[in-house]
C-alpha positions in Angstrom: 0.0 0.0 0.0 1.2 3.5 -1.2 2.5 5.4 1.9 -0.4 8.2 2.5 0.5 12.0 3.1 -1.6 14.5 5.1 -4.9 15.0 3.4 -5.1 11.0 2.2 -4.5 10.6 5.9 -7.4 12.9 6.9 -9.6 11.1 4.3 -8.5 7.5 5.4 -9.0 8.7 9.6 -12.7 10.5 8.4 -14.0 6.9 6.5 -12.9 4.8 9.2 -10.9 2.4 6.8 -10.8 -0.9 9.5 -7.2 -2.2 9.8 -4.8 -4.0 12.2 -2.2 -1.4 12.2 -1.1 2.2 11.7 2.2 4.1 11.7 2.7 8.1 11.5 5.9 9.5 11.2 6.8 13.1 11.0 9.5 15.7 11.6 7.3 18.3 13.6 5.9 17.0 17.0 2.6 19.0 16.9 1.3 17.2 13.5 2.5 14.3 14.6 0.5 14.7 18.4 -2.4 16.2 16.3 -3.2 13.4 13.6 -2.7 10.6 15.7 -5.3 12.4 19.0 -7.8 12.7 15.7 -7.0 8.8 14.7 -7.1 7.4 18.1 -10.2 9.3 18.7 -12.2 8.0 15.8 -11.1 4.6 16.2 -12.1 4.8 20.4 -15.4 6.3 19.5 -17.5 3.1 19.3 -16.3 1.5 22.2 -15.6 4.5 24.8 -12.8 3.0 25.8 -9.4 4.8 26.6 -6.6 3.5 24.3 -3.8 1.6 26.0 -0.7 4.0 25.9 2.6 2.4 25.8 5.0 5.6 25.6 8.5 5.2 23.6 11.0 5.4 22.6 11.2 2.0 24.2 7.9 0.1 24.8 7.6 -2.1 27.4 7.4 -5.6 25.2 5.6 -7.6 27.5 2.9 -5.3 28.2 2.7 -4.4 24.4 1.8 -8.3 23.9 -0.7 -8.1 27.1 -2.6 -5.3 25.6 -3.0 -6.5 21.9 -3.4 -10.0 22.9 -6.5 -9.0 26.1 -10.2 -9.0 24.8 -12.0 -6.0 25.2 -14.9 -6.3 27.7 -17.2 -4.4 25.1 -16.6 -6.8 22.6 -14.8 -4.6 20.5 -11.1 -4.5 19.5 -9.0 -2.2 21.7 -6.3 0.3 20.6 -3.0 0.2 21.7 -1.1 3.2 21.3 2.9 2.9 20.6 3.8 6.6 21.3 7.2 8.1 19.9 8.5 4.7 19.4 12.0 4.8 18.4 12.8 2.2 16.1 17.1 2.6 16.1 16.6 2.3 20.6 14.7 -0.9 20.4 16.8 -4.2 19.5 16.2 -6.2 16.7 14.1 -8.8 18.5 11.9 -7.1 20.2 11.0 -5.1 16.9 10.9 -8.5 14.9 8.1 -8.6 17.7 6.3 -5.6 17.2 6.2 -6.8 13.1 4.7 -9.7 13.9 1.8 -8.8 16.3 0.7 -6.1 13.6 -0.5 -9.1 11.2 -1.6 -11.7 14.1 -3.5 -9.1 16.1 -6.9 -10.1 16.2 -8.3 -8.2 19.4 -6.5 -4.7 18.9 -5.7 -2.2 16.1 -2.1 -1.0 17.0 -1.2 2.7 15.9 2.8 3.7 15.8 3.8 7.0 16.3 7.6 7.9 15.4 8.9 11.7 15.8 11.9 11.9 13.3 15.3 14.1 14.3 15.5 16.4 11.6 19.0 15.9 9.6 21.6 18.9 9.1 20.2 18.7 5.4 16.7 18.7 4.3 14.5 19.6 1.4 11.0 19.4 0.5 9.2 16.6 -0.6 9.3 12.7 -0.2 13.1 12.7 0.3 13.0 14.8 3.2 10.7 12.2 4.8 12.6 8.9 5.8 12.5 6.4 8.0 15.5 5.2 9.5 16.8 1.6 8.3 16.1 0.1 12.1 12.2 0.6 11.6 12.5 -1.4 7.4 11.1 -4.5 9.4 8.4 -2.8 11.2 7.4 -0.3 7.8 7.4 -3.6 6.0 4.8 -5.1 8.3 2.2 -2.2 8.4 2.4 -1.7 4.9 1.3 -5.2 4.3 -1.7 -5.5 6.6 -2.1 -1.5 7.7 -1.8 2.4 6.9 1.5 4.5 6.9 1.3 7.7 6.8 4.1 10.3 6.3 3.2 13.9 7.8 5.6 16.6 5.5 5.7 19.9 7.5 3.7 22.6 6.2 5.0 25.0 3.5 3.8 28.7 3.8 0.2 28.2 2.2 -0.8 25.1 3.9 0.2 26.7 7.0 -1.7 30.2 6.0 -4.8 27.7 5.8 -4.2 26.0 8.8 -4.5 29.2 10.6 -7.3 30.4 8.4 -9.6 27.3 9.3 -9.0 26.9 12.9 -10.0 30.7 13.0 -13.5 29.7 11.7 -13.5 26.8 13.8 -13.3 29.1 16.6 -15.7 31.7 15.6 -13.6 34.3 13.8 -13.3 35.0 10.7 -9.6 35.6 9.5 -8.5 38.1 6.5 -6.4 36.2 4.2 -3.6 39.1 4.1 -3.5 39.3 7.7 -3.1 35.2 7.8 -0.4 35.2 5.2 1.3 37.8 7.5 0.8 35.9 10.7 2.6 32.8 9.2 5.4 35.4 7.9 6.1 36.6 11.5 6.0 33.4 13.2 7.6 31.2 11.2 6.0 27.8 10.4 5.4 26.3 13.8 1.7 25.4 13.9 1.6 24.9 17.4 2.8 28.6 18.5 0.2 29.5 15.1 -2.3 27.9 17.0 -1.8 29.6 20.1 -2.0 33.3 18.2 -5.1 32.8 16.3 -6.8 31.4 19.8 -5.3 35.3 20.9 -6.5 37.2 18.2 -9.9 35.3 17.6 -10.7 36.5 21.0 -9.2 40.0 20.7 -11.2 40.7 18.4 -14.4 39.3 20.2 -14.5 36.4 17.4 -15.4 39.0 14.8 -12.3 39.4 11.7 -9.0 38.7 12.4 -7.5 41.6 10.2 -3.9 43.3 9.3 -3.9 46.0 12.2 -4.8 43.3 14.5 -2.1 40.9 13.7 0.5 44.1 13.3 -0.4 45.3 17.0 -0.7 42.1 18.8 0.7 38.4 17.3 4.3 37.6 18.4 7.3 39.1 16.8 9.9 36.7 15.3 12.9 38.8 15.0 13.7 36.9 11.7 10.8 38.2 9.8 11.0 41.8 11.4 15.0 42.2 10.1 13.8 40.3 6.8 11.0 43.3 6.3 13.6 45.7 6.9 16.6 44.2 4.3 13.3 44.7 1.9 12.5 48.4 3.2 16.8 49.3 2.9 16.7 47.4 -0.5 13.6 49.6 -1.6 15.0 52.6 -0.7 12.6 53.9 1.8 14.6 55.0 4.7 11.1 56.6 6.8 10.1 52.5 7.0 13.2 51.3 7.3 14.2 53.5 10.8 10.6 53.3 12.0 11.2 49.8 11.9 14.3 49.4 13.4 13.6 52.0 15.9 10.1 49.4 16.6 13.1 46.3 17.2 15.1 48.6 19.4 12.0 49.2 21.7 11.4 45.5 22.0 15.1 45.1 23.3 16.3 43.2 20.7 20.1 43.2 20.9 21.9 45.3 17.8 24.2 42.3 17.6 21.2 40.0 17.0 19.5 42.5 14.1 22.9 42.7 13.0 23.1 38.8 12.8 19.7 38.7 11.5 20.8 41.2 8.9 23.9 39.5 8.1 21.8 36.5 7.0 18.8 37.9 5.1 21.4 39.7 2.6 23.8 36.1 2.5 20.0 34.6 1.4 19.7 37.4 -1.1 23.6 36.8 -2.3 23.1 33.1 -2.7 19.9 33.3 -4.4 21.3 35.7 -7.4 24.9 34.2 -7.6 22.6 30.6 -8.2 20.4 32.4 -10.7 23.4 34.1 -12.5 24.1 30.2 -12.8 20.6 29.1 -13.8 19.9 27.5 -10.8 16.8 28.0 -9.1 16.1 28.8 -5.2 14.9 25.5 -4.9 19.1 24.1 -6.0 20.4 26.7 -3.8 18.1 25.3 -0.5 19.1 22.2 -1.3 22.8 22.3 -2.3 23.2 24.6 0.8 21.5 22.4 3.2 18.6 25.2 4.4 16.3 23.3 6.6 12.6 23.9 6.7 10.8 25.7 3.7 12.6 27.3 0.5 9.9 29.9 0.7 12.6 32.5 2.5 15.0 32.2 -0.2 12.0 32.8 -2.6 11.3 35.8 -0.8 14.9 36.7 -1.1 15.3 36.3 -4.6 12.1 38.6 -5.3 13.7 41.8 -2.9 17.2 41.5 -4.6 15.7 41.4 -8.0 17.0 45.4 -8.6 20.5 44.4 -7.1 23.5 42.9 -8.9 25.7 40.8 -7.2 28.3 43.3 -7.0 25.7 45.7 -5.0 25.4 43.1 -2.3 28.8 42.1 -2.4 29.1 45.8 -1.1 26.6 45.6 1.8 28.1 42.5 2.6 31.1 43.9 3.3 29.2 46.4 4.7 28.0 44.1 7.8 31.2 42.7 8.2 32.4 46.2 8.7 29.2 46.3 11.0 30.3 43.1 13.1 33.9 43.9 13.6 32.9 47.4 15.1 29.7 46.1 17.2 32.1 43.7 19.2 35.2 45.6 19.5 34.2 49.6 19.4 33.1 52.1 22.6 31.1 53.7 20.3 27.2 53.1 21.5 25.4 50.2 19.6 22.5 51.1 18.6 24.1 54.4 16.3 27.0 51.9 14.6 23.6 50.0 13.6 21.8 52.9 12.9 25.0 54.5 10.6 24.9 50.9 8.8 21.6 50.7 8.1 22.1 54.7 5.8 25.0 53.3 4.5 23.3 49.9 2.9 20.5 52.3 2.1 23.1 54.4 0.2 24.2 51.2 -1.7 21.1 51.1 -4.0 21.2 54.8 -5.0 23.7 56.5 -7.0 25.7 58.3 -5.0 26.5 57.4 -1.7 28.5 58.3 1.4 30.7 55.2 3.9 29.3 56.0 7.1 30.8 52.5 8.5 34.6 53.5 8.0 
């Protein structure tokens, strides 16, 4: 059977397909935790039995045979609940085990859960998504008899919808600009995206969630704020650009860490030009360069350098570095060697243009 992905999932939990065995996998923790309370709820909704929780990432064995092997008083099959199993931390045997009880189990529908580690290099799509070789034996089993499911983490849109729906579910309604900009300041983590739409639904007494609302309230990642203003310097408008800063200087962010944060959205904006000047897409740069997550930022990146050559960023590289040195070795006062950065890059775009970093 063809390994399922989020929305066959969602399909296969709503039609109550009857099978022996399921296993979810997934890099995020709060998918993961979500899908399978949905699929352990549906399948413990006839009897109104609890599931029988054995938590990883080592099961206890003998209670794991106990459980699948016990008949349910109701006359129904019980479910038994492998959570976080980690297949590379249980020995061979024991998962040999695990394999076998998933086509033998006549009393129980067994669900594994596995939360991957992420590795140092990712990229979108099935690839990204992969089992370790210690769990072949145990895959090979639920496929045969069961459902496996692999649970990608959201891109950009998915998660803009996400936050979009539970909004409704919750009473609000939310506008799709201020959703899109939600997800941009927070990064896609759906269970702090969660938490700000429960925020803002009632902030706005479960009326619309709009722009101003999100602006004034949602969390700041400090990523997304320094990314807005690399696209205000690179514009040319200085008013946003200081307003904004001045807005990240208020919230006690450190110059250092807008510096950093600097540093990185222009290195995104480098990379992404030098690939295209060598007809690779964003996509081949996140992936040659080992960008975890989604490509979406170096999309973003190539969009706000589009005006810039590579020898204009070069220069506000260089620029930063200037920036850097100075900010950890200089008595001058932080916040101004930032500030006198910030005209200079701004200077960069324009045609003339004074150093105020020397």
């Amino acid at each position: 059977m063809a390994i399922l992905d989020s929305s066959e999932l969602s399909r296969a939990i709503k039609t109550g397909r009857a099978v022996p065995a399921w296993l979810l996998y997934s890099y995020d923790e709060y998918l993961l935790s979500s899908f399978t309370s949905r699929l352990i709820g549906s399948l413990t909704q006839e009897t109104g039995e609890d599931a029988t929780i054995l938590p990883g990432p080592i099961p206890d064995i003998g209670k794991a045979v106990e459980a699948a092997g016990a008949i349910s008083l109701f006359g129904t099959k019980r479910v038994v609940l492998f959570s976080h199993l980690d297949p590379a931390a249980v020995n061979t045997a024991d998962l040999k085990l695990l394999a076998d009880l998933c086509s033998e189990v006549e009393n129980a529908v067994l669900v594994f859960t596995v939360l991957l580690k992420e590795p140092a290099k990712t990229w979108k799509g099935a690839a990204a998504l992969k089992l370790p070789a210690s769990a072949k034996t145990l895959l090979s089993a639920v496929e045969q008899c069961g459902i496996v499911a692999a649970l990608e983490k959201p891109n950009e849109g998915s998660a803009k919808q996400y936050v979009m729906r539970y909004a409704k579910k919750l009473g609000a309604e939310f506008d799709e600009n201020a959703a899109e900009t939600l997800v941009e300041r927070c990064g896609i983590d759906l269970l702090l995206l969660r938490a700000e739409t429960e925020k803002l639904a009632a902030a706005c007494g479960y009326g619309e969630i709009n722009l101003t609302l999100v602006q004034k309230m949602s969390t700041r990642n400090i990523e997304a704020d320094v990314f807005e203003l690399s696209r205000h310097i690179l514009s040319g408008r200085a008013d946003a650009a200081y307003r904004l800063l001045g807005e990240l200087f208020y919230l006690q962010n450190e110059p250092i860490m807008i510096a950093a944060a600097l540093t990185g959205s222009y290195l995104d904006m480098y990379r992404v030009k030098a690939g295209a000047a060598a007809s690779a897409g964003y996509g081949t740069v996140f992936k040659e360069l080992g960008y975890k997550g989604s490509d979406y930022r170096l999309k973003k990146s190539l969009e706000t350098a589009k005006n810039y050559s590579l020898s204009q960023l070069a220069e506000c590289l260089d620029i930063l570095a200037r920036l850097d040195k100075k900010l950890k070795g200089s008595a001058v006062d932080r916040k101004i060697l930032l500030e006198l950065a910030v005209g200079e890059l701004l200077m960069c775009g324009g045609t003339k243009r004074r150093n105020y970093a020397h």
